[in-house]
C-alpha positions as a Markdown table, in Angstrom:
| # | Residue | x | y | z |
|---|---|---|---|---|
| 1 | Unk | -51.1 | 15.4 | 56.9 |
| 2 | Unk | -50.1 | 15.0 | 53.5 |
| 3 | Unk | -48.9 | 11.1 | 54.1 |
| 4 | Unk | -51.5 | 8.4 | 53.9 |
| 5 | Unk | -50.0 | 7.2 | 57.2 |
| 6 | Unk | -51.3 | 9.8 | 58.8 |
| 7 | Unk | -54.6 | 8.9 | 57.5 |
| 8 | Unk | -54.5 | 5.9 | 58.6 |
| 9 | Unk | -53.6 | 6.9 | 62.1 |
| 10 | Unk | -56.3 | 8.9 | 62.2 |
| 11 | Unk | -59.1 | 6.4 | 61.2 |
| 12 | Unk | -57.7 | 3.6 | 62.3 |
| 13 | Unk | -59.7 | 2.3 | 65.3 |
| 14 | Unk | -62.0 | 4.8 | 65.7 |
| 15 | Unk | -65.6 | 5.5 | 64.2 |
| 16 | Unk | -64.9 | 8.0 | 61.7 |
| 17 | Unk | -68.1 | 9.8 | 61.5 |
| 18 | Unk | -68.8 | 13.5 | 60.9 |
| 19 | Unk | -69.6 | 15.4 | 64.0 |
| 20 | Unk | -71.3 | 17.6 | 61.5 |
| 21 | Unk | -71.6 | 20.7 | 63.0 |
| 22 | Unk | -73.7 | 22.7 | 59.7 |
| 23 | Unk | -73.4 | 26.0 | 59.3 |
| 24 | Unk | -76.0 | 28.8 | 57.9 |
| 25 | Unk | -74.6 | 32.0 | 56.7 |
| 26 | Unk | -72.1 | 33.0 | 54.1 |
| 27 | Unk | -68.7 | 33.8 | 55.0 |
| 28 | Unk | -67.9 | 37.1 | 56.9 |
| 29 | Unk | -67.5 | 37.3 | 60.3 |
| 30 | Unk | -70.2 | 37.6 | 62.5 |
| 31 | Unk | -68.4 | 38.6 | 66.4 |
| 32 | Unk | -65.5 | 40.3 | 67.5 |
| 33 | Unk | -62.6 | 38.9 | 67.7 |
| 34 | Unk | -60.9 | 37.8 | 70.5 |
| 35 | Unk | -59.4 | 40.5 | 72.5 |
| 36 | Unk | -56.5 | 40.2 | 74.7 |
| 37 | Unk | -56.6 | 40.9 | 78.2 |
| 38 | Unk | -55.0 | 44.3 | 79.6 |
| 39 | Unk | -51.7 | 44.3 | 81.3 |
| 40 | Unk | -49.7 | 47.1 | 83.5 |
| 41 | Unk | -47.2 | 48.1 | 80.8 |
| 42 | Unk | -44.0 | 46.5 | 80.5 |
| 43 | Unk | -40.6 | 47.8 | 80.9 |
| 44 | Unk | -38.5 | 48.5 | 78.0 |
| 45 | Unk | -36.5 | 45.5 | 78.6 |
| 46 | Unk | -39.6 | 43.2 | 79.3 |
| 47 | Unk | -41.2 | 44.5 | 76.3 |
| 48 | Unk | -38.1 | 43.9 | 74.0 |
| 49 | Unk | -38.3 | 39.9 | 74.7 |
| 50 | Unk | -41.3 | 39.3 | 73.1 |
| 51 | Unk | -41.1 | 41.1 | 70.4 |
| 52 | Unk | -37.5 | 39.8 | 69.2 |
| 53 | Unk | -39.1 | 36.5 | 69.8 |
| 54 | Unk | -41.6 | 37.3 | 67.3 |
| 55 | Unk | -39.2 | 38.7 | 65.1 |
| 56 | Unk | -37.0 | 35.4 | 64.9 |
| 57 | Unk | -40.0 | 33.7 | 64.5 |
| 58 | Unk | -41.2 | 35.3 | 61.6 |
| 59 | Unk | -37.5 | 35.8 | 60.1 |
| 60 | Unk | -37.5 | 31.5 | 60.3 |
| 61 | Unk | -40.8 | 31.0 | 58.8 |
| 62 | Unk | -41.8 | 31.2 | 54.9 |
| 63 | Unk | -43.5 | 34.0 | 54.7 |
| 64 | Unk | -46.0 | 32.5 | 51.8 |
| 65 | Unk | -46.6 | 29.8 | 53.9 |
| 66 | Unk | -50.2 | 29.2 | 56.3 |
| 67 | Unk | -48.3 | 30.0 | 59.2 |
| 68 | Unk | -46.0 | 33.3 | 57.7 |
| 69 | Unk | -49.2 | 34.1 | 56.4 |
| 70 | Unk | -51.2 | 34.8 | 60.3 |
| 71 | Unk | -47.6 | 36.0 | 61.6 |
| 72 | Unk | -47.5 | 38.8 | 59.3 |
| 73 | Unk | -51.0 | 39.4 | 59.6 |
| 74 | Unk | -51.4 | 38.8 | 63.4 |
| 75 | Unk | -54.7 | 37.2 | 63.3 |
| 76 | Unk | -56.4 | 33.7 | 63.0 |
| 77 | Unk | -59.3 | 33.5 | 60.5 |
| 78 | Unk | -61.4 | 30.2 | 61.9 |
| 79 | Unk | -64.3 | 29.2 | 60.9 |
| 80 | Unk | -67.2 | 28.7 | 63.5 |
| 81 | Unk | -70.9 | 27.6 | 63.2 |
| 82 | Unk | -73.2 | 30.5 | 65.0 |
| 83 | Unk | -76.3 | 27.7 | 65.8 |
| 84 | Unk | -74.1 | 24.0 | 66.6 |
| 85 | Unk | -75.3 | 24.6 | 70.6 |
| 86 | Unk | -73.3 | 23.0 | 72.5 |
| 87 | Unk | -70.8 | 23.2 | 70.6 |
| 88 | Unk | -70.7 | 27.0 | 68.7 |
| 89 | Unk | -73.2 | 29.0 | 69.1 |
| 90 | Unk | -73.4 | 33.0 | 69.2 |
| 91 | Unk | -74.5 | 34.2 | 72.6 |
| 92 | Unk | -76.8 | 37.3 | 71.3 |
| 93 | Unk | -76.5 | 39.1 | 74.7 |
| 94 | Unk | -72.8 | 39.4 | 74.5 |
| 95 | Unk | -72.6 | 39.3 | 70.9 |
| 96 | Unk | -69.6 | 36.4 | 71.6 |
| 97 | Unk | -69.5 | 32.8 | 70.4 |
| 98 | Unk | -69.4 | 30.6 | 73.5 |
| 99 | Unk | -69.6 | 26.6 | 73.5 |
| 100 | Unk | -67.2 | 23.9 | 73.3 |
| 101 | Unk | -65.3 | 24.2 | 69.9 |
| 102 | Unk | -65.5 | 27.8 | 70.7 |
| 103 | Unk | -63.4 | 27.4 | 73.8 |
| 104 | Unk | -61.4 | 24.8 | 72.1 |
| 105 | Unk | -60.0 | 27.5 | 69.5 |
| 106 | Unk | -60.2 | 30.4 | 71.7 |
| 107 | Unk | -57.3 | 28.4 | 74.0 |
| 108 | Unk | -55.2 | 26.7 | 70.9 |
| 109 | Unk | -54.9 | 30.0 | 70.0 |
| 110 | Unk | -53.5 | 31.7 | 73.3 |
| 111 | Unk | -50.7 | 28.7 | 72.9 |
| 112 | Unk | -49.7 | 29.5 | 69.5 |
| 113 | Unk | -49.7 | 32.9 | 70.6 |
| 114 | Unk | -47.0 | 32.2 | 73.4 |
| 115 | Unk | -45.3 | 29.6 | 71.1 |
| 116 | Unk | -44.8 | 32.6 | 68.4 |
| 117 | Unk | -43.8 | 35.2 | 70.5 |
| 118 | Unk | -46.5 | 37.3 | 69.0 |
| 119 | Unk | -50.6 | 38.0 | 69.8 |
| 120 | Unk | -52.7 | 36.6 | 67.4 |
| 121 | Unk | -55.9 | 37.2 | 67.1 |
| 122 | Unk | -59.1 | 35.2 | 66.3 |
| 123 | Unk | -61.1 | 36.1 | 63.5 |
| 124 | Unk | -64.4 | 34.2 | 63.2 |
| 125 | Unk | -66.0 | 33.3 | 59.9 |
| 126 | Unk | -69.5 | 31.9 | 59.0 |
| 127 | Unk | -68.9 | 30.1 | 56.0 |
| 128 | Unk | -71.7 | 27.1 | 55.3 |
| 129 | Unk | -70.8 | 23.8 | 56.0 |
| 130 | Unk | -71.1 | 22.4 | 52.7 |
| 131 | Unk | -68.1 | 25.1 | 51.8 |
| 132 | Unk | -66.1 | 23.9 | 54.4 |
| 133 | Unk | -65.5 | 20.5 | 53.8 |
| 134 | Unk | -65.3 | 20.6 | 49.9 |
| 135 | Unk | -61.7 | 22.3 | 50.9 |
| 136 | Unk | -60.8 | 24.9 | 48.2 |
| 137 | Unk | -60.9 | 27.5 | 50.4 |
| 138 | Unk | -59.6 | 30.3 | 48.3 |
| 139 | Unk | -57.6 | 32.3 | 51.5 |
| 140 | Unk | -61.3 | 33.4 | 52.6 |
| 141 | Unk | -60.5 | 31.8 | 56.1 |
| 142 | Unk | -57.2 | 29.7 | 57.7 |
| 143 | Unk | -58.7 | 27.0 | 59.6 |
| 144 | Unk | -61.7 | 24.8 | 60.7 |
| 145 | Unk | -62.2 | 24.4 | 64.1 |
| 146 | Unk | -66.0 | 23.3 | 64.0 |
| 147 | Unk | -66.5 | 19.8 | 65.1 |
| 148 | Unk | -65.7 | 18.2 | 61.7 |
| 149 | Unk | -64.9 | 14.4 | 61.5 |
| 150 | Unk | -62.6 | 12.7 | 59.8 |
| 151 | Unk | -63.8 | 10.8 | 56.9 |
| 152 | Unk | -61.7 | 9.4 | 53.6 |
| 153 | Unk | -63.6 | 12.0 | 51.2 |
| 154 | Unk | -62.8 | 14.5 | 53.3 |
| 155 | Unk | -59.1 | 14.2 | 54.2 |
| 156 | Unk | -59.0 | 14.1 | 49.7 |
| 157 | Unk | -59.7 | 18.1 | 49.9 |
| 158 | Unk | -58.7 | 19.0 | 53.7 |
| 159 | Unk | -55.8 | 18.6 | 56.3 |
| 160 | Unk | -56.2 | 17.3 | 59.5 |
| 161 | Unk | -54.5 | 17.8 | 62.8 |
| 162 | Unk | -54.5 | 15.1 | 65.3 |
| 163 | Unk | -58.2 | 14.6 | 67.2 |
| 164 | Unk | -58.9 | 16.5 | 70.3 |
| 165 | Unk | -62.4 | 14.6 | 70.7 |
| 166 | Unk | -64.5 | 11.5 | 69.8 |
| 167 | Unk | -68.4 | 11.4 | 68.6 |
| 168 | Unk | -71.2 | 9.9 | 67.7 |
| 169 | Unk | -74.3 | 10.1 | 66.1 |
| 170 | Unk | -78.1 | 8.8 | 67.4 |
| 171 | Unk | -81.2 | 9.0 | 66.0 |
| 172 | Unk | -84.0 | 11.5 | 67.2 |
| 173 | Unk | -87.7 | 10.9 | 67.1 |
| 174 | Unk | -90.6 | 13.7 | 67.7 |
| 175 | Unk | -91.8 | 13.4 | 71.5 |
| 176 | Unk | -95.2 | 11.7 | 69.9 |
| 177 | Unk | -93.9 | 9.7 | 68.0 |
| 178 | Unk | -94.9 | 5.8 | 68.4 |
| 179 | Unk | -91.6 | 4.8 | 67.4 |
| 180 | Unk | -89.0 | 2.8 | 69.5 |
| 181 | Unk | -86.0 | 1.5 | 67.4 |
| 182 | Unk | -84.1 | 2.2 | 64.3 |
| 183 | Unk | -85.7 | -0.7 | 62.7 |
| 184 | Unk | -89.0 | 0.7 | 62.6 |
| 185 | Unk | -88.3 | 3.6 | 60.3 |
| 186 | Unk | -87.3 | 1.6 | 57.0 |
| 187 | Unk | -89.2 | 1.6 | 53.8 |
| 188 | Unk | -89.3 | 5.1 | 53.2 |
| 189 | Unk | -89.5 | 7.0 | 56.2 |
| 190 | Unk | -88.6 | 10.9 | 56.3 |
| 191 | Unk | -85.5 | 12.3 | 57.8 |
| 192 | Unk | -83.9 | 15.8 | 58.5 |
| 193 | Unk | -80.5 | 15.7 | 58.3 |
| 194 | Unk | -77.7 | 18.8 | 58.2 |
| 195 | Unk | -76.4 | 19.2 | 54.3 |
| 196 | Unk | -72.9 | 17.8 | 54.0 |
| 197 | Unk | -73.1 | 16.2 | 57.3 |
| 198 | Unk | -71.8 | 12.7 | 57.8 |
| 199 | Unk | -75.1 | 12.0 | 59.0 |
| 200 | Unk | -76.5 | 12.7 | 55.8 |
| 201 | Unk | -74.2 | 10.3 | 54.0 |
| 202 | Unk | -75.0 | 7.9 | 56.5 |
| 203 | Unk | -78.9 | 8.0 | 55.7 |
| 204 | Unk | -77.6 | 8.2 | 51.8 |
| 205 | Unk | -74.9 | 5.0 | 52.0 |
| 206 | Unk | -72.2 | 7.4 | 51.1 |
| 207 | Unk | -70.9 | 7.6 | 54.3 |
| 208 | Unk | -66.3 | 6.2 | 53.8 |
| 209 | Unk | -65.6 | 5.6 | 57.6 |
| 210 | Unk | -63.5 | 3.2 | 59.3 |
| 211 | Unk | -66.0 | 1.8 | 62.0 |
| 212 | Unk | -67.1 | -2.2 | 62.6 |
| 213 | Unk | -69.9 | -1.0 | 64.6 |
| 214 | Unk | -71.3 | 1.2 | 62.6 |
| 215 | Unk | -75.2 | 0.2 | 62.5 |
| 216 | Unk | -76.5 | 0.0 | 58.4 |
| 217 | Unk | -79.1 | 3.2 | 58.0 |
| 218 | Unk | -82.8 | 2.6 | 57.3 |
| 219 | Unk | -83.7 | 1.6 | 54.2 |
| 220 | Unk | -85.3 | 4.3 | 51.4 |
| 221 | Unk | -85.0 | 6.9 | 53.3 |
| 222 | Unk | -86.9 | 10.1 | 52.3 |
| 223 | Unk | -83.9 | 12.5 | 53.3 |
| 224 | Unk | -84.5 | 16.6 | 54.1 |
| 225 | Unk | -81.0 | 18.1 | 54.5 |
| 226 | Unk | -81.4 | 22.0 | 56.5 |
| 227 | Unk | -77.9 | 24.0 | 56.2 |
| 228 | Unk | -77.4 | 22.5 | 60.2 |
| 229 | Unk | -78.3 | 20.0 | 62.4 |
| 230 | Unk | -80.1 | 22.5 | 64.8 |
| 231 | Unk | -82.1 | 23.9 | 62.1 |
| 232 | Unk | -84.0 | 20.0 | 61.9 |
| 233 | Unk | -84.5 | 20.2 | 65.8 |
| 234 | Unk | -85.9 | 24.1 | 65.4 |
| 235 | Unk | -87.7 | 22.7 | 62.5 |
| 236 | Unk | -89.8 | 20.3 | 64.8 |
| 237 | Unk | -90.6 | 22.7 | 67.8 |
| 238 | Unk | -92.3 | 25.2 | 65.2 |
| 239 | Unk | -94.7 | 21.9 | 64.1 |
| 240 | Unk | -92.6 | 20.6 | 61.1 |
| 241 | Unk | -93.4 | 17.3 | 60.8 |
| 242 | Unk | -90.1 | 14.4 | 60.3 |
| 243 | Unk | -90.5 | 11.1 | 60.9 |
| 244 | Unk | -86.9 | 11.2 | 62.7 |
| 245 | Unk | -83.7 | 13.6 | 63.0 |
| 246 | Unk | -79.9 | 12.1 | 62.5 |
| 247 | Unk | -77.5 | 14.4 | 64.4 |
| 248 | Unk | -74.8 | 14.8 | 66.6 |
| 249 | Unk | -75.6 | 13.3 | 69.9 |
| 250 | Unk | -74.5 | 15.2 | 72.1 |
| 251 | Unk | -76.4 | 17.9 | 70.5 |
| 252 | Unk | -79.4 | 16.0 | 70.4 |
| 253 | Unk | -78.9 | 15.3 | 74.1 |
| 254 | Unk | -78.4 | 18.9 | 75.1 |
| 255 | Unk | -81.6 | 20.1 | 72.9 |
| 256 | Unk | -83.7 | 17.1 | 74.8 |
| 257 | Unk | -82.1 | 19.0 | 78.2 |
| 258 | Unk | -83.4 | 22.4 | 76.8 |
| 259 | Unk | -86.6 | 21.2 | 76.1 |
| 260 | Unk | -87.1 | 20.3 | 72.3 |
| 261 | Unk | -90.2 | 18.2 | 71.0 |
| 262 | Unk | -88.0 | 15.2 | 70.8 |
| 263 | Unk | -86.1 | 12.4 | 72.0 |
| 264 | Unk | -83.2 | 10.4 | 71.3 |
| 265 | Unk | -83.8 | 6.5 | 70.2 |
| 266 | Unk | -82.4 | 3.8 | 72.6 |
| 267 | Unk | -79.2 | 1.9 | 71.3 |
| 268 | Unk | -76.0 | 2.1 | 70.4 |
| 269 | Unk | -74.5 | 4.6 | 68.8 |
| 270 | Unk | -75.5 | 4.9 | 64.8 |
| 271 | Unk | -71.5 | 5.3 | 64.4 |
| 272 | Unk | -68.6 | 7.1 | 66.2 |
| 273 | Unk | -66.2 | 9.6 | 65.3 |
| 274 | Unk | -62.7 | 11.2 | 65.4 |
| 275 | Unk | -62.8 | 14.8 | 65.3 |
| 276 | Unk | -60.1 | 17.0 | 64.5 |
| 277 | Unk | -59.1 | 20.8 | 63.4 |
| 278 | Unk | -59.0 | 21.2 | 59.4 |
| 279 | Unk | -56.5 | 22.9 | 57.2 |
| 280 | Unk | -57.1 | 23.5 | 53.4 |
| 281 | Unk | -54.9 | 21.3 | 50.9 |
| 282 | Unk | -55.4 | 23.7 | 48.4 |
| 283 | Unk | -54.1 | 26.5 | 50.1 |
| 284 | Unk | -50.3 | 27.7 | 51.7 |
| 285 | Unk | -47.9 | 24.9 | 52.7 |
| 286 | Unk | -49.4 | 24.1 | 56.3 |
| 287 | Unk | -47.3 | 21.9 | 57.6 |
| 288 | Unk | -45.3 | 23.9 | 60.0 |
| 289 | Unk | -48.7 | 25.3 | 61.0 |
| 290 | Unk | -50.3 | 21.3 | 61.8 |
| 291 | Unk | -46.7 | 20.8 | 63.9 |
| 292 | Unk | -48.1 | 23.5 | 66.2 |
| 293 | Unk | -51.3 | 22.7 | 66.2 |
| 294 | Unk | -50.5 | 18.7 | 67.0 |
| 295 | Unk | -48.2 | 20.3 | 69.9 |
| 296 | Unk | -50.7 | 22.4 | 71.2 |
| 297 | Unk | -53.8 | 19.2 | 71.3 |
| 298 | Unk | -51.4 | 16.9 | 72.3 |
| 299 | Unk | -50.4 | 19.6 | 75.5 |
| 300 | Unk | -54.3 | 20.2 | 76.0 |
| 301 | Unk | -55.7 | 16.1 | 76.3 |
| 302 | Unk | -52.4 | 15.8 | 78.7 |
| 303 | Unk | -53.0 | 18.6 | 81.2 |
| 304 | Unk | -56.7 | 18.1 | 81.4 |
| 305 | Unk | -58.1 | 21.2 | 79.4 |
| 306 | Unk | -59.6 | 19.9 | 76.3 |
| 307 | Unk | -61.6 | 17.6 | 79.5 |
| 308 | Unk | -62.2 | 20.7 | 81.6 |
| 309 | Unk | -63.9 | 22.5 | 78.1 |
| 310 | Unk | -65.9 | 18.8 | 77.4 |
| 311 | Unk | -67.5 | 18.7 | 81.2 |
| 312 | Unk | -68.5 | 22.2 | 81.0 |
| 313 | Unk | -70.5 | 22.4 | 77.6 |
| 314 | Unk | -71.2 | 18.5 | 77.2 |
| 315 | Unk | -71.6 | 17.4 | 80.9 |
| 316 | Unk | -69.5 | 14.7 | 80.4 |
| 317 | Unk | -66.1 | 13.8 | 79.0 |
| 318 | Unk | -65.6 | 13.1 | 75.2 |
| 319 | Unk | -62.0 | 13.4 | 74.8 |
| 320 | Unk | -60.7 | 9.8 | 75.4 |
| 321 | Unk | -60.5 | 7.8 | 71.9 |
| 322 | Unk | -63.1 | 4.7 | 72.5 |
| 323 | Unk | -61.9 | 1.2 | 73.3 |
């Protein structure tokens, strides 16, 4: 990820755009981490493979790198956004995270388990959005798995692993609202939008994406940014008055299903995105970690998982790049 090439793989063609999942909270972890399931115990000699795996595993690997780093440790520290329904959210009942990202980095992380030989754990963090794409990470958590999109500014500070879905953004008005296309809310109009969001650079013409369809923002807009996108739909149902919301759309489309005081704006998508894991440049040499990781994306788009995850929590399929 450290080669412009790579870069341009990743933009080229498809809408960069931030899926911006936001995140509230500061950065410990708010679940338990993933458990793995019980097992009759092994024999001696069944028990003795996997554990020499791991051990040439982590004899091969640089200890002060990303990956040495959660070998020796045996967990995953990933952070997760607990209100980005569908996509990460935590189920209070259970006191788990569920949704699509969820799922996502709950199964890459049962394959790099098996690939290493060794159990790893996931340890969920809460960090807010704004921290996680600035990169700079400081070692307070390994690895974004959180719907973030691929955009120039961001790949300066972060690493990204090959996409394992596409996006877009839409436009959201309140249910009342009078309003029927994009063009009527220039000159001023007021818009929630989820801080550090792509859809908040859009509205602010900051927005460095590779996209020829992307559709220019209103003009002067009067911009509210909440710490996530939910947080602007939540706004509205408790009577806080926006003239429009610019969010993910497949989360505006699954609030709409739940019953939110709003609805999505006819038209074509505002722009569309690649969306990919995220690694901190800053921190230990990844790359031998982002080999996995593209191994393990690549494995779930070809045997239909990444699909199965997208039909469950989106109701349809998002993980074919756009013609």
């Amino acid at each position: 990820m450290h080669k412009l090439s790579r870069l341009t793989a990743l933009l080229g063609g498809v809408v960069i755009v931030s899926a911006a999942c936001s995140t509230a909270g500061g950065g410990g972890s708010t679940a338990p981490s993933a458990a793995a399931p019980s097992a009759a115990a092994p024999s001696a000699a069944a028990a003795s493979a996997p554990a020499s795996a791991a051990a040439s595993a982590e004899a091969s690997v640089d200890p002060k790198s990303l990956l040495g780093v959660i070998l020796s440790s045996g967990k995953i520290r990933i952070s997760t956004d607990p209100n980005y329904k569908p996509f990460s959210f935590l189920n209070t009942t259970t006191g788990k995270y569920e949704g699509f990202d969820t799922s996502t980095a709950e199964e890459t992380v049962k394959r790099l388990s098996a690939k290493l030989g060794k159990d790893i754990a996931v340890d969920w963090q809460t960090p807010g959005w704004d921290t996680i794409t600035a990169g700079s990470w400081g070692g307070r958590w390994d690895i974004s798995i959180g719907s973030m999109s691929v955009t120039v500014e961001r790949a300066k500070h972060v690493d990204f692993a090959d996409p394992y879905y596409f996006d877009s953004g839409a436009v959201a008005v309140p249910v009342d609202s009078k309003v029927q296309s994009l063009s009527e809310l220039n000159d001023g109009k007021t818009f929630c939008v989820g801080a550090a969001t792509t859809y908040e650079q859009w509205l602010n013409g900051t927005l460095e994406i590779v996209d020829p369809n992307i559709v220019p923002a209103p003009t002067s807009p009067n911009v509210t940014s909440l710490p996530t996108d939910n947080e602007c739909v939540q706004a509205v149902n408790a009577g806080r008055k926006f003239d429009a919301i610019v969010a993910n759309a497949n989360g505006l489309a699954d609030a709409v299903k739940s019953g939110a005081k709003i609805r999505v704006l006819d038209g074509p998508p505002i722009f569309t995105v690649s969306v990919a894991f995220a690694l901190d440049k800053s921190g230990p040499d990844d790359a031998g970690l982002l080999k996995l990781l593209n191994e393990i994306v690549a494995d779930m788009h070809s045997d239909g998982t990444l699909k199965g995850f997208s039909e469950k929590y989106l109701g349809k399929d998002v993980t074919t790049k756009p013609s």
